[in-house]
C-alpha atoms as a printed R data frame, in Angstrom:
   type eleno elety resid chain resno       x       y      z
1  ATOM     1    CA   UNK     A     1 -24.173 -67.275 58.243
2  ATOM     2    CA   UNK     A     2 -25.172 -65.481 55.330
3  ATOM     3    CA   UNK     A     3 -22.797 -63.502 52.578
4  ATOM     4    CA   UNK     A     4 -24.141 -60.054 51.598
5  ATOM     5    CA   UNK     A     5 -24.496 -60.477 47.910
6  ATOM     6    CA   UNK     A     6 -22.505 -56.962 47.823
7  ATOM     7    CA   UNK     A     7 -19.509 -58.769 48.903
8  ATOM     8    CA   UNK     A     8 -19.564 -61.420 46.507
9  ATOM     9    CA   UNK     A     9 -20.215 -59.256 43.644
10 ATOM    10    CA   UNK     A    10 -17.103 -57.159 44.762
11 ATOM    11    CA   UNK     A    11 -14.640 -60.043 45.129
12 ATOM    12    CA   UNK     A    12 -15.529 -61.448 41.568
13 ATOM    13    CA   UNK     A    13 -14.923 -57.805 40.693
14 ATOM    14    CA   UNK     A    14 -11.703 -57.449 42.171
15 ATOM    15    CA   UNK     A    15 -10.491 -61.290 40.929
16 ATOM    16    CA   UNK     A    16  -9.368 -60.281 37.622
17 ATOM    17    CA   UNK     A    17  -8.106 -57.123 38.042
18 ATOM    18    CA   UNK     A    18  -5.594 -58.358 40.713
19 ATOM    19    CA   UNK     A    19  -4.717 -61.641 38.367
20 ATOM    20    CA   UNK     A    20  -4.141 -58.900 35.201
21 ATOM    21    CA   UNK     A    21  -1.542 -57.357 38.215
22 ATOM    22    CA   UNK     A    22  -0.109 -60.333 38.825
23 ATOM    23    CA   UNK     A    23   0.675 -60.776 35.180
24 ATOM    24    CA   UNK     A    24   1.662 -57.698 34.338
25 ATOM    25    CA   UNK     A    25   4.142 -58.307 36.551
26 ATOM    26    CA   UNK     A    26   6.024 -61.272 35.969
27 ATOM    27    CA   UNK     A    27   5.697 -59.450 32.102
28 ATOM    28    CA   UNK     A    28   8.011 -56.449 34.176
29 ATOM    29    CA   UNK     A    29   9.877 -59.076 35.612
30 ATOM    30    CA   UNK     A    30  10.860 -61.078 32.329
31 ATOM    31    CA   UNK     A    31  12.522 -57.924 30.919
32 ATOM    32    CA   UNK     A    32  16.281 -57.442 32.294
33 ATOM    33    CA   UNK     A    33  19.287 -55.925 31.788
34 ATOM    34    CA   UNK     A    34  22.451 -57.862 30.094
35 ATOM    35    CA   UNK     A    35  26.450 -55.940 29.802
36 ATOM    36    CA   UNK     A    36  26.985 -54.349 26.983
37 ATOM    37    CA   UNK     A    37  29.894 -52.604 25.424
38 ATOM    38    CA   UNK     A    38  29.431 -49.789 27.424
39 ATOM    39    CA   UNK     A    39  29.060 -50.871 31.549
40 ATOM    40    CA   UNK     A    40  26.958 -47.829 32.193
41 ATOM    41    CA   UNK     A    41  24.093 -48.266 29.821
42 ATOM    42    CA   UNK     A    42  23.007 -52.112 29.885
43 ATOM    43    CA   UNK     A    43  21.137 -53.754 27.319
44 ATOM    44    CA   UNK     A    44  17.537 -55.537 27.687
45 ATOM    45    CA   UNK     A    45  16.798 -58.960 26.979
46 ATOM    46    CA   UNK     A    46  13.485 -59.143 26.448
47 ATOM    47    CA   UNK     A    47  11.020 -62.331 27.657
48 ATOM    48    CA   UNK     A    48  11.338 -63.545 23.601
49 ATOM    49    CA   UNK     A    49  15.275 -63.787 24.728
50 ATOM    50    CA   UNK     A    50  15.738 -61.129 21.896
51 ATOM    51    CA   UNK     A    51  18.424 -58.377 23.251
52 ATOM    52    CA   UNK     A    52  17.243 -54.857 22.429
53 ATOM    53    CA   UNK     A    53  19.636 -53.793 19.601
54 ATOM    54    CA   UNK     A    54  19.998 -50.255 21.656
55 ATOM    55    CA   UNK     A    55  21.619 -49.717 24.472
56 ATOM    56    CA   UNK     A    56  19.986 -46.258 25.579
57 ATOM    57    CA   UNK     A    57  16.872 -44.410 25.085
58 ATOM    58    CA   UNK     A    58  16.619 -43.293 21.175
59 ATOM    59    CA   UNK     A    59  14.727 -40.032 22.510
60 ATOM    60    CA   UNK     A    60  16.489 -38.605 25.663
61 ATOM    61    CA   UNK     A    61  19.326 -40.909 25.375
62 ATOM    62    CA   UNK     A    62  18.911 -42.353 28.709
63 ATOM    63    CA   UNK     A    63  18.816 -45.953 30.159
64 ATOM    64    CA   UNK     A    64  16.300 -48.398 28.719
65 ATOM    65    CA   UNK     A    65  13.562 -48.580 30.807
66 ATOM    66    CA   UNK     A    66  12.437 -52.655 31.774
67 ATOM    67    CA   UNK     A    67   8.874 -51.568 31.809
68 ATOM    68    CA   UNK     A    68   8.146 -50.484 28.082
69 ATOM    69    CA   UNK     A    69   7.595 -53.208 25.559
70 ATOM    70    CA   UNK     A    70   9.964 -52.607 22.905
71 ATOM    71    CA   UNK     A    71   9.099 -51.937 19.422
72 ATOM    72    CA   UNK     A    72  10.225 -54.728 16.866
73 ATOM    73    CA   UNK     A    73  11.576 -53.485 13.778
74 ATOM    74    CA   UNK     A    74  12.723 -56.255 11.380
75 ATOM    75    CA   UNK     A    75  12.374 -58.464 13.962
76 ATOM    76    CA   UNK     A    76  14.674 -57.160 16.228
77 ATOM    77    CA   UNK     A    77  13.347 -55.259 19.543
78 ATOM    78    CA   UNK     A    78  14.371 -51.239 20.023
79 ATOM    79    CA   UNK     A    79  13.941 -50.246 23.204
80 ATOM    80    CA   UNK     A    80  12.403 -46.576 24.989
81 ATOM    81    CA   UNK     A    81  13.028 -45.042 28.088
């Protein structure tokens, strides 16, 4: 049996984009909220184990959102929404 060379040419296409997935991930996953003074707006501890020195959004003033990268600033990690 014979593979169209198509098909290969697709899977070694498709490879890295699904690994880059995969990592982007476990990078989502790494991020998570720890209490903070106030119960209803956690903190995040990023995958560094740096805790984001905010505990809501400096723009809308909402919860942090686990899927932005955080912004260091001196070193320490400031977190969107």
């Amino acid at each position: 049996m014979r593979v169209r060379p198509i098909l290969v040419a697709l899977a070694w296409a498709i490879a890295p984009a699904a690994a880059l997935g995969v990592l982007v991930a476990a990078a989502a996953l790494a991020q998570r909220y720890v209490p903070g003074a106030d119960s209803t707006r956690p903190r995040l501890k990023y995958a560094d184990s740096l805790t984001s020195i905010n505990d809501r959004c400096i723009v809308t003033h909402n919860q942090l959102n686990p899927r932005i990268d955080p912004v260091y600033v001196n070193g320490v990690p400031v977190g969107f929404c």
